[in-house]
C-alpha positions as CSV (number, residue, x, y, z in Angstrom):
1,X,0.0,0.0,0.0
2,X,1.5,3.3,1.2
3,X,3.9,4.7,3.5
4,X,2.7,7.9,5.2
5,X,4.9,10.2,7.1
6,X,4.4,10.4,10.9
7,X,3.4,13.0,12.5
8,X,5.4,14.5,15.4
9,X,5.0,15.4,18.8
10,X,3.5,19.1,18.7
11,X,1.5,18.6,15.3
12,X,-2.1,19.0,16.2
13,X,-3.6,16.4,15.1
14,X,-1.7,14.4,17.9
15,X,-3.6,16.3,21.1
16,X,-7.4,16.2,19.5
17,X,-9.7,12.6,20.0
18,X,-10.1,10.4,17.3
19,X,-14.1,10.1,15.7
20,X,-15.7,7.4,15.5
21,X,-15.4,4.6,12.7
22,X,-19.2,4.5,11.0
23,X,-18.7,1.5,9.0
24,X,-15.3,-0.5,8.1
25,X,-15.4,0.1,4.1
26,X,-12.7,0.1,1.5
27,X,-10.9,3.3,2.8
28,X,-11.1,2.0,6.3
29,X,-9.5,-1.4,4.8
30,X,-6.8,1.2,2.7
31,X,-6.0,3.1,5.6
32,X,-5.2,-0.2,8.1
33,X,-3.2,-1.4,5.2
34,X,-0.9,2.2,5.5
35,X,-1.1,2.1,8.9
36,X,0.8,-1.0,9.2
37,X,2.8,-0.4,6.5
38,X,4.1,2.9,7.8
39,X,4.5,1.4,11.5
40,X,6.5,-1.6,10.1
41,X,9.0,0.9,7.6
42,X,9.6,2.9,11.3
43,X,10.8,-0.4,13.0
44,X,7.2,0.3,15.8
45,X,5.2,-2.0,17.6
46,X,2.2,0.0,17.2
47,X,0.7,2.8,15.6
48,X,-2.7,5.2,16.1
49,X,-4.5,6.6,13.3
50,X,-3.8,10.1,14.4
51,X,-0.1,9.4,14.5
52,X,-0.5,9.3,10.1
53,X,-2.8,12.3,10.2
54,X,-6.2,9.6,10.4
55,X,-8.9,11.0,12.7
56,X,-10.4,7.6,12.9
57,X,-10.8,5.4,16.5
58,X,-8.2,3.0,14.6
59,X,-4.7,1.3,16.2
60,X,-2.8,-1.4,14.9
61,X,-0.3,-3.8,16.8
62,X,2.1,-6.4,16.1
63,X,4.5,-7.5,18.3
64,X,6.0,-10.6,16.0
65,X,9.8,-9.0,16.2
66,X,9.8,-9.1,20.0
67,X,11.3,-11.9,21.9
68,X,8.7,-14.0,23.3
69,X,5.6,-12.6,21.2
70,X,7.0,-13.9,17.9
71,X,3.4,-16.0,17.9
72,X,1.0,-13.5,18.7
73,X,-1.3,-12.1,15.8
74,X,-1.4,-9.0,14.8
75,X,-4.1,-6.9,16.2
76,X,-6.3,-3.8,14.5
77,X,-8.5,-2.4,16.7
78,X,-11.4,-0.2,15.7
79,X,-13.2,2.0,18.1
80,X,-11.5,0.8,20.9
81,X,-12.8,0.9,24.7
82,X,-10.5,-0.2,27.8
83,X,-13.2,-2.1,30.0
84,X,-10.7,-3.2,32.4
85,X,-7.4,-2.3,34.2
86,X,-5.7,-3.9,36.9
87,X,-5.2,-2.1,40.1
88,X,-1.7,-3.4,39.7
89,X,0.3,-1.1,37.9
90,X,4.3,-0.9,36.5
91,X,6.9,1.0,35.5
92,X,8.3,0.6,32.2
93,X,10.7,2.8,29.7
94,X,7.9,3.8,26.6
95,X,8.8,5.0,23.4
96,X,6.9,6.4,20.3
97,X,7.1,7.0,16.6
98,X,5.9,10.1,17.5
99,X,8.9,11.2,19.5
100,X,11.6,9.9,18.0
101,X,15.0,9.1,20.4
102,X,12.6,10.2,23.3
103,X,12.2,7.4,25.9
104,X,10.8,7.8,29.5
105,X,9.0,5.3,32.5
106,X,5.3,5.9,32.1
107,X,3.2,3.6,34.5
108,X,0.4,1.4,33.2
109,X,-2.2,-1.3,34.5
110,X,-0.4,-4.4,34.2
111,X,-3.7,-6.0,33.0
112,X,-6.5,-5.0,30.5
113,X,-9.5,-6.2,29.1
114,X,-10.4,-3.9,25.6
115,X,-13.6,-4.2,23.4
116,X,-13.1,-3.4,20.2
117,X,-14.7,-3.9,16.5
118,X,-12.6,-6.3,14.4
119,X,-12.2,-5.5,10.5
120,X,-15.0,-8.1,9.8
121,X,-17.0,-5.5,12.4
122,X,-17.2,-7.9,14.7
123,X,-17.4,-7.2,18.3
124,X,-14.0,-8.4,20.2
125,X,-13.0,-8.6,24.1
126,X,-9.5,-9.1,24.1
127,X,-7.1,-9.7,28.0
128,X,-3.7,-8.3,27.6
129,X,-1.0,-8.4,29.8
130,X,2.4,-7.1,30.3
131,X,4.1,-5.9,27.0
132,X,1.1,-6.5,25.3
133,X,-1.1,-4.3,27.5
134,X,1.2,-1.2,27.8
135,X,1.3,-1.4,23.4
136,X,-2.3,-1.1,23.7
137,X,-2.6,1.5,26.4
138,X,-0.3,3.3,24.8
139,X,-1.7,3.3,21.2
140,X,-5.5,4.1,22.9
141,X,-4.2,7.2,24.3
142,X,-2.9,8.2,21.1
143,X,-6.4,8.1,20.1
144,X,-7.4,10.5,23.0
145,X,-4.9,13.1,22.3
146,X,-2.5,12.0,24.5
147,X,1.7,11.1,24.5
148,X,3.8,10.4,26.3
149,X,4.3,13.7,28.0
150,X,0.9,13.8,29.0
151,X,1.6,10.3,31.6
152,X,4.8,11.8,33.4
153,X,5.2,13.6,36.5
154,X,6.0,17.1,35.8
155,X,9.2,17.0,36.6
156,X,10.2,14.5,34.4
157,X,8.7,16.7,31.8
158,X,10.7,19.3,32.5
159,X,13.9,17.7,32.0
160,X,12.6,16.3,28.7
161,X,11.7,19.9,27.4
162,X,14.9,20.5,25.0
163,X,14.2,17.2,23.5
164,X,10.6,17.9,23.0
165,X,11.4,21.3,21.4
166,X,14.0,19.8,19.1
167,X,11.0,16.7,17.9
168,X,8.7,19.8,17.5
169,X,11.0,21.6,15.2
170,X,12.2,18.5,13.4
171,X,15.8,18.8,14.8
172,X,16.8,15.2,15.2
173,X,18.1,12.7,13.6
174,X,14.8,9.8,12.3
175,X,15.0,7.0,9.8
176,X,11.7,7.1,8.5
177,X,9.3,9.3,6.8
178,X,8.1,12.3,9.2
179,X,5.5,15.2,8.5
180,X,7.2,18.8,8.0
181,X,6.9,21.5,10.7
């Protein structure tokens, strides 16, 4: 299919809530396809509409080149609802496509339960845990306007600033189509 550029950390599109997908048609189908393609060309895990300038309720997920997951199946997720999360949270380092070189601990449930519509538009409940669960949680905030940034203390923040300024103005060094300032 295609390969779209990603958009960064500061564009817009990135901070507003994804709409509602009506009814999984041919452009739906088309713009899973780019999704996936675009998240695989970056070397990523996952990848929200948003982050490819989609306003849809769409992430996709496929953890096949991590240790350990090499058997799970690739997941697309269409107006997505967490249902569950574990009162058991942890600490792990996060990255995004979004922020490029930009890694920081963000806590998570350890264990979710999600509802979502399949491509077939049927209804799924899926259990996650671990890595699985923070790919997801991470990829359904993109789809309410929210990074990385937006889950650390303040403080942590603050030390990231100069790095989030230079991904804003596109001063960094990325390997894979991004969108222009």
């Amino acid at each position: 299919m295609a390969i779209i550029p990603i958009q960064m950390y500061g564009d817009r599109i990135l901070k507003e809530k994804a709409k509602t997908v009506k009814k999984v048609d041919d452009d739906i189908i088309i713009k899973i396809k780019n999704m996936f393609d675009t998240m695989r060309n970056a070397n990523g895990i996952g990848l929200a509409a948003n982050q490819i300038g989609y306003a849809d309720s769409i992430f996709v997920i496929d953890l096949t080149p991590v240790e350990g997951y090499e058997k799970v199946k690739p997941l697309t997720a269409i107006n997505p609802q967490i249902i569950l999360e574990s009162e058991e949270k942890v600490f792990m380092e996060e990255g995004c496509l979004s922020l490029p070189n930009l890694h920081a601990d963000v806590e998570r449930a350890e264990k979710i339960k999600i509802r979502y519509i399949d491509t077939d538009e049927k209804e799924v409940e899926l259990e996650a845990d671990d890595l699985y669960a923070r790919v997801i949680l991470h990829e359904y905030d993109h789809l309410l306007g929210k990074t990385i940034p937006d889950r650390i203390a303040y403080g942590v923040k603050k030390k990231l600033m100069k790095e989030l300024r230079q991904i804003t103005d596109r001063a960094f060094p990325v390997d894979y189509p991004v969108t222009d300032k």
